[in-house]
N, C-alpha and C positions, 0 to 999 in steps of 0.2 A: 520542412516548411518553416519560413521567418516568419516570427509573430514581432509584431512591434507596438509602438504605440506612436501616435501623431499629433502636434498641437494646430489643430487643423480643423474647419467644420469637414463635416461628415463628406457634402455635395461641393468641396475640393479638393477630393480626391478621386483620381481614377481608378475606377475598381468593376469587374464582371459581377458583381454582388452586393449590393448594400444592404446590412442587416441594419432592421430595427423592431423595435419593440412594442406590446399592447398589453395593458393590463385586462385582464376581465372585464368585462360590461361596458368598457369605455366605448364610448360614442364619438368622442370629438376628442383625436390623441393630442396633446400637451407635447410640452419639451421637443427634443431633437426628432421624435417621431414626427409633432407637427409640424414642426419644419419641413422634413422632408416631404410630408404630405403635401403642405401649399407650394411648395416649389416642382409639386408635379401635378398640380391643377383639383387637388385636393382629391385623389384617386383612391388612398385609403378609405378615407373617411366615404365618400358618395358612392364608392362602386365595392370594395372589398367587406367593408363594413355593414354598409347601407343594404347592398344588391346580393352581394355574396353571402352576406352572416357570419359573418368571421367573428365570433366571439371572445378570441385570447384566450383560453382555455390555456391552462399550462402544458406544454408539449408540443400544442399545435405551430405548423409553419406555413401559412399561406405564401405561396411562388407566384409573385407578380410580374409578368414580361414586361416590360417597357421596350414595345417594337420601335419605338424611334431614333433609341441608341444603344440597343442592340444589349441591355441590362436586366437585371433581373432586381426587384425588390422582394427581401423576405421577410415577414412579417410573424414574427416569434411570438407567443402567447405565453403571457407570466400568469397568467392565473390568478385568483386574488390574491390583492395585496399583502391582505393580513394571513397568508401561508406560503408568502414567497419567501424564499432560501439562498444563501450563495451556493447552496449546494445543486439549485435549483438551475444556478446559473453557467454552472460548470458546465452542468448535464446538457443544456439549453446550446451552449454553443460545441459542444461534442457532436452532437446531431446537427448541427447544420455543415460544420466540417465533412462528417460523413457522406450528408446530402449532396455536397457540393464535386465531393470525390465521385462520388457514385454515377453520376448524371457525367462527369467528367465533362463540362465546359464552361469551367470557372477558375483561371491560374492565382486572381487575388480576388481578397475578400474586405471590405470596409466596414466595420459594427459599430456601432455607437457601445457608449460604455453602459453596457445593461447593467441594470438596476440601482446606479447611482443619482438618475433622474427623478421622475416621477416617483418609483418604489421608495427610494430617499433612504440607501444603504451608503456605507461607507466605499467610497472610490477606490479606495486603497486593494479592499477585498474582493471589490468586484470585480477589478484589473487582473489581480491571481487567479481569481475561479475563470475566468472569462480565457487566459492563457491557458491556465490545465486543460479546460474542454478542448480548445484548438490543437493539443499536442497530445493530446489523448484522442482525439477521434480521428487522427491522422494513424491510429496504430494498429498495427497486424503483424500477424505473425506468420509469415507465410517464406519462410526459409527455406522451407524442402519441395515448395509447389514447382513446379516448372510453369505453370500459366499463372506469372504474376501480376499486380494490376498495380499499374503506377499510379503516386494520386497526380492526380494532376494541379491541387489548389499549392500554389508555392508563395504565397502572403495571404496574412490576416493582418489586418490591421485596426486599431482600436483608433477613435477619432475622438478629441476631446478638445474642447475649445476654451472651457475656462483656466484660468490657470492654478489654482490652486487644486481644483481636482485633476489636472493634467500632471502635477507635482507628486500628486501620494501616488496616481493611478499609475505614472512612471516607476514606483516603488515597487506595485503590486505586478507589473508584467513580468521586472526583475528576481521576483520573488517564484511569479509561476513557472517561468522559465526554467529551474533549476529545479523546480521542484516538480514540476510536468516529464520532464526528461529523467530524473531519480525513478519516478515510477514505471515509465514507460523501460528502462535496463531493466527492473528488477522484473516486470515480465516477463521480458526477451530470457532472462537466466530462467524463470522458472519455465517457460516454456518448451526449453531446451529440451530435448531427448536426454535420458541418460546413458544414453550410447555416449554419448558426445562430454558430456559433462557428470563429472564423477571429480571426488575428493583432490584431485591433484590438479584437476584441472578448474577448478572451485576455485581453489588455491592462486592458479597463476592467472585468473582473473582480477581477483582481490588487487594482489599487487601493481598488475595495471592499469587499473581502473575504481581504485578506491579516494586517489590523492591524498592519501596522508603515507604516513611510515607504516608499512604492514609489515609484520615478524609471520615466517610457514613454520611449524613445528613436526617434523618426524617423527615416523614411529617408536623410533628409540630417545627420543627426545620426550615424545609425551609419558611413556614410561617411567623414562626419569624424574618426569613431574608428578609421579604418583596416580595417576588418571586412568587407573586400573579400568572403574565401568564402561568410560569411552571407548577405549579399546577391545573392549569385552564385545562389544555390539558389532564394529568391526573386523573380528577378527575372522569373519565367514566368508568374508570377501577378498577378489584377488587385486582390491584395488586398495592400495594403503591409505588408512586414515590422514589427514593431516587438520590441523590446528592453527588456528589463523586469528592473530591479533594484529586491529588496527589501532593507530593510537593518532590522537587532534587535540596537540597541546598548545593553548596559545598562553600568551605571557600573561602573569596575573591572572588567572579563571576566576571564575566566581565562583564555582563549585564543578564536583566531576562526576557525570554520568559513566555509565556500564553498560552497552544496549548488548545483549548476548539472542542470535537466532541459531534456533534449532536447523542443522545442516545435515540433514538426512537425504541424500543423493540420490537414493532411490531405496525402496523399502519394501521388500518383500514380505517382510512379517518375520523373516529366520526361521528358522526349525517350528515355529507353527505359523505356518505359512498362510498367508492371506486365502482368500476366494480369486480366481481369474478378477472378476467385476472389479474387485474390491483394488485389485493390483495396478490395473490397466494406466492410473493415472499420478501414480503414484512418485514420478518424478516431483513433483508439487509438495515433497516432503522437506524441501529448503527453501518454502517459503520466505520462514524466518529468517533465514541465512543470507538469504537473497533481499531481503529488505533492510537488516543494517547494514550490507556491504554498499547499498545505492543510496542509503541516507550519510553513511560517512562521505561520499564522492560530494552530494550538497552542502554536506557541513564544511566542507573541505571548501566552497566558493561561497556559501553564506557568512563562516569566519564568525560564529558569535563566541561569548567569550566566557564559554565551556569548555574546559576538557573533555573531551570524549574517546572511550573504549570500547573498541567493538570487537567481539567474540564470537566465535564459529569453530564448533567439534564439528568436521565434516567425514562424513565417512557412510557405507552400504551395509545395511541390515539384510545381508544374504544367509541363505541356508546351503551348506557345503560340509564337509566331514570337519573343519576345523571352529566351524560356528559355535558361538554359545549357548547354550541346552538352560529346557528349562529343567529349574532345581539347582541353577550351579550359585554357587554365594559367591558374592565379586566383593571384595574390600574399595570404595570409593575413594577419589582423594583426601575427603574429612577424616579418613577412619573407620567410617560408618559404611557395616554390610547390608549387600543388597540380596536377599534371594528372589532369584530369577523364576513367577508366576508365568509371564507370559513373555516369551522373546519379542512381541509384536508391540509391547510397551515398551518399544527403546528411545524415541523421545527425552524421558524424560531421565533414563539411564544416563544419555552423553549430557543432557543438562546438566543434571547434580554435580558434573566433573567441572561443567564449565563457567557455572555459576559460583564454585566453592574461588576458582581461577579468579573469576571478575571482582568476589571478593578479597582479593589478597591484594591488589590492586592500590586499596586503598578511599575506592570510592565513595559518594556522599548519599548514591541510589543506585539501584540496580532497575533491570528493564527488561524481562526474556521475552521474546516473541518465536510462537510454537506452531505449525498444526497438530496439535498433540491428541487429542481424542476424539474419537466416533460418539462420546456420550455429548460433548459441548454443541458438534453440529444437530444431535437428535432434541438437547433442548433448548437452539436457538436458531437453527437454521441457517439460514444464509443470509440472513438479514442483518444479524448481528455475530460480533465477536464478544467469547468470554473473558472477566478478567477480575485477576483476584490475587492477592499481596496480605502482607501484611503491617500493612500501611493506609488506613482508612484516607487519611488527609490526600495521602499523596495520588490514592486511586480515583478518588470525587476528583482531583485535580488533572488528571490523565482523561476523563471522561469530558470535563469540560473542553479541554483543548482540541479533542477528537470529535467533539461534535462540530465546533468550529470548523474542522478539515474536513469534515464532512463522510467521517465513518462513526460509525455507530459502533459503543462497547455495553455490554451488561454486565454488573457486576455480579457472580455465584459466590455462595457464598463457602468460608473454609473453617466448619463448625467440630469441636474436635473430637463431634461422633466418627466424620468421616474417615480419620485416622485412625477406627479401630477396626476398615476392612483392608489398614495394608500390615497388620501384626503379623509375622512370624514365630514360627518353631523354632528354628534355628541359625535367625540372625536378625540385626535390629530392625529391618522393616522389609517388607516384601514389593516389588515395582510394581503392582495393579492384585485392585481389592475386586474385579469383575467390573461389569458395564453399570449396575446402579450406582448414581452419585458418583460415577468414573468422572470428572471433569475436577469436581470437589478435593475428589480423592489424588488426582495426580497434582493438585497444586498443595494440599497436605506434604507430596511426598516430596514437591522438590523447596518445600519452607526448609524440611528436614535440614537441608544443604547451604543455607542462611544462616547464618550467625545472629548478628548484629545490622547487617544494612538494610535501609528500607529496600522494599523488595517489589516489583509491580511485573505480575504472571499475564500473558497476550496469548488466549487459544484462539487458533486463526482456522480452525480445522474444519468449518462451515464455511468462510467464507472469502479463503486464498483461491479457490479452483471454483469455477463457478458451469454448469454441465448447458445453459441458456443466459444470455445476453444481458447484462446489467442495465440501468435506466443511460450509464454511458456508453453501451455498445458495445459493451468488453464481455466476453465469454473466456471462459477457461482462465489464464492468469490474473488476479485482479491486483497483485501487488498491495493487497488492502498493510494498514500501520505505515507505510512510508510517508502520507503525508501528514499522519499524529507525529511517528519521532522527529520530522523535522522540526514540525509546529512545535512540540514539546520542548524541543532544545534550541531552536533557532529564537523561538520569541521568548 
C-alpha cells in the first residue's frame, strides 16, 4: 500500500474513505473535521453527534455512508484531550486500515493529519505515527495459508493544507515509511517457521537485506575468534552456527553505537529440554536478531551520522549426542568460565561471546536486545519490556526515546546481591542462579562480559510474541525495540 502525503484540502481529493477526527464531548467539531462536517450539510454534528451519540471515545469509529457519492465518512474518537497519545494515533489509524481491508470496498483512503489540529500535537509526529498505523495494519502473515485475503485499500493519504505543517508532516511520512516497513521485516523474519530459517539462512538474509556491509562468520572462523560459549550452545545442532556483523559507517560520526540481538533460531532448551507448550513457539528466539538486522536496513536509508554495528551469534539450542551438558565449563572469549547450570539459559551464553566482540570494536555504547528470560515476562508481562545496564544516564535516556516510539521499558534493577545466585564451584560464574530475580540475575551475568563501555540490556521475553492481538492488531510477532533503536540512533 502507498501512503503519501498531499498539499491539498481534505474534500479535493478523491477517495472511497475520508477519515476524520473527534475529540470527546465535543459537540460542535472545529478544524478540518468542521470543515468537512458543513460541506456535508452538517451531518456530523446534527445526526452522528446529535441523533446517534457518538461521543469520540478513543477507539471508537463511527462509518457514515454518504449515498450520494457512493463515500463513506469515518469518524475516529481521540478520547480526551489531556490523554491523547501519538501512540494513540498510530493505533487509531492501524484499525481503520484494517477496517477498511476487512469490509474490502475501499482501494484509497484520505485522513486529515490527526492530532495535529484541534489536539495541537506536533505535525511532524503525528505524520510518522499516522504512516506506522497504515503500514502496520496492512500486515499479515499468512505465507503458508492457501486462502489468502488481499487488502484491498492500495492509498492512504494524509491531506494537509497549510503549509508549514504540510512541510514537517512531509518529514514525518518519510520518517514512518521506513520505519513502518523495518518493523513490518522484522516480523515476517520472526514469524518464519524454523524449518525455513535457521542460522545460515539468517545469515544470507542479513546480507541482502540489511544495506550496509555485512561480514558471515563460520564455524571455524568463530573459533578462531575465541567464541568458545557461542559455539558451545550450537554445537547440538546440525545446522552451523554463523556470526554476523553489520557495519553503517558514515564520514565523520559523531559517536558509534553497538546494537547486538540475541539470535536464537529456534530453542529447544538442549539437553534440558523445554515443556511441548513452552516449545511450540519458540522460533521467536531471534527476536533480538531480527530487530537489528531491520533497524540497520532503516539506518541504512535514514543516514544519520552514527556509526553503527550490529551483531548476531545466530545459531540452534538443540539437544542431540553432541550437545552441550549441563555441568560442562566453557572458557568464554574474555577468559572467563562459564559452568553450564542449565542448557536452557543459552541466551545469554552466545551473548557474553557477542557482546565481549561489540566491545572490541571500539564502540562509544553498547545495546543488546534479548528474549532472554521467563522471570522478566512473569514480572512484567506483556506490557512492558525489562531493561537494565550499567549506565543509569544512558538507561533514563533509552526509556525516554522509547516512550516517544511508543514502547514501553521498565527498568530492574542489577543489585550485586543478585550476583551471588550465579557463584560457582568450579569456575568463575555459573549461567542461571534459578527462576527468583532470574531477569536481575542474567543481566549481572552478561555485565560480567563488559569491560568498560556503557552498556544498556533489552529483555523482550514478555513482549516480542504476543498469544492475543495488540491495541494495533498484531498477534504473535510484534517486532517490539525496532522503533526505539531507530529513534535512539536516528534522532
Amino acid at each position: 500500500m502507498l501512503v503519501k502525503i498531499e498539499k491539498k484540502s481534505i474534500l479535493d481529493i478523491e477517495a472511497d474513505v475520508i477519515v476524520v477526527s473527534l475529540l470527546e464531548g465535543v459537540k460542535t467539531p472545529g478544524g478540518v473535521t468542521g470543515i468537512v462536517d458543513k460541506a456535508f450539510n452538517n451531518i456530523i454534528s446534527n445526526f452522528v453527534i446529535a441523533k446517534e451519540k457518538f461521543e469520540g471515545k478513543y477507539g471508537s469509529i463511527y462509518q457514515l455512508p454518504l449515498v450520494d457519492c457512493g463515500k463513506k465518512i469515518f469518524i475516529t474518537g481521540l478520547g480526551k484531550q489531556s490523554e491523547f497519545t501519538y501512540t494513540k494515533i498510530r493505533d487509531l489509524s492501524a484499525k481503520v486500515v484494517r477496517l477498511c481491508n476487512k469490509e474490502g470496498n475501499a482501494e484509497k483512503v484520505v485522513s486529515i493529519l490527526q492530532g495535529a489540529g484541534v489536539a495541537g500535537l506536533c505535525p511532524q509526529r503525528c505524520a510518522q505515527m499516522i504512516t506506522e498505523g497504515a503500514i502496520s495494519g496492512t500486515y499479515a502473515f499468512d505465507k503458508y495459508k492457501s486462502d489468502k485475503k488481499e487488502n484491498t485499500l492500495k492509498e492512504f493519504i494524509i491531506a494537509e493544507i497549510d503549509e508549514e505543517k504540510f512541510k514537517k508532516a512531509e518529514e514525518g511520512v518519510k520518517k514512518g515509511i521506513i520505519t513502518g516497513e523495518a518493523v513490518n521485516r522484522a516480523r515476517n523474519l520472526i514469524n518464519e517457521s524454523s524449518q525455513y530459517l535457521y542460522p545460515e539462512t539468517l545469515a544470507e538474509y542479513a546480507v541482502a537485506n540489511s544495506g550496509v556491509k555485512t561480514t558471515v562468520y563460520n564455524k571455524d572462523q568463530i573459533k578462531e575468534m575465541g567464541m568458545n560459549a557461542f559455539l558451545a550452545v550450537g554445537q547440538g545442532s546440525v545446522h552451523e552456527p554463523k556470526f554476523i556483523h553489520m557495519e553503517y559507517k558514515p564520514e565523520n560520526a559523531k559517536k558509534k553505537i553497538a546494537i547486538v540481538g540475541k539470535g536464537i533460531t529456534f530453542d529447544a532448551g538442549g539437553l534440558d529440554l523445554k515443556p511441548p507448550s513452552s516449545m511450540l513457539t519458540m522460533r521467536d528466539d531471534m527476536s533480538g536478531a531480527a530487530a537489528v538486522i531491520s533497524t540497520m536496513k532503516a539506518i541504512s536509508e535514514l543516514k544519520p551520522n552514527v556509526e553503527v554495528h550490529a551483531v548476531v551469534a545466530a545459531c540452534e539450542n538443540m539437544p542431540s549426542g553432541s550437545a552441550y551438558k549441563p555441568g560442562d565449563v566453557i572458557i568464554a572469549k574474555t577468559g572467563r568460565s562459564i559452568e553450564i547450570d542449565n542448557t536452557d539459559a543459552e541466551g545469554r551464553v552466545t551473548l557474553a561471546d557477542a557482546l565481549a566482540y561489540a566491545e572490541e570494536l571500539g564502540v562509544d555504547e553498547i545495546i543488546d536486545i534479548a528474549t532472554l528470560t521467563g522471570a522478566c515476562m512473569v514480572a512484567l508481562g506483556t506490557v512492558a519490556s525489562g531493561i537494565m545496564g550499567n549506565n543509569d544516564e544512558k538507561i533514563k535516556e533509552f526509556i525516554e526515546v522509547a516512550n516517544k516510539a511508543g514502547e514501553r521499558f521498565w527498568q530492574m534493577p542489577m543489585f550485586e546481591e543478585y550476583g551471588d545466585l550465579l557463584k560457582s564451584d568450579i569456575a568463575d560464574t555459573k549461567n542461571t542462579g534459578g527462576r527468583n530475580g532470574g531477569a536481575s540475575a542474567a543481566g549481572i551475568f552478561l555485565s560480567k562480559f563488559i569491560k568498560n563501555t556503557p552498556w544498556i540490556h533489552l529483555d523482550i521475553a514478555g513482549t516480542a510474541f504476543l498469544d492475543k492481538a495488540n491495541s494495533e492488531g498484531i498477534k504473535n510477532a510484534t517486532a517490539v525495540g525496532v522503533r526505539s533503536l531507530i529513534k535512539y540512533i536516528a534522532d
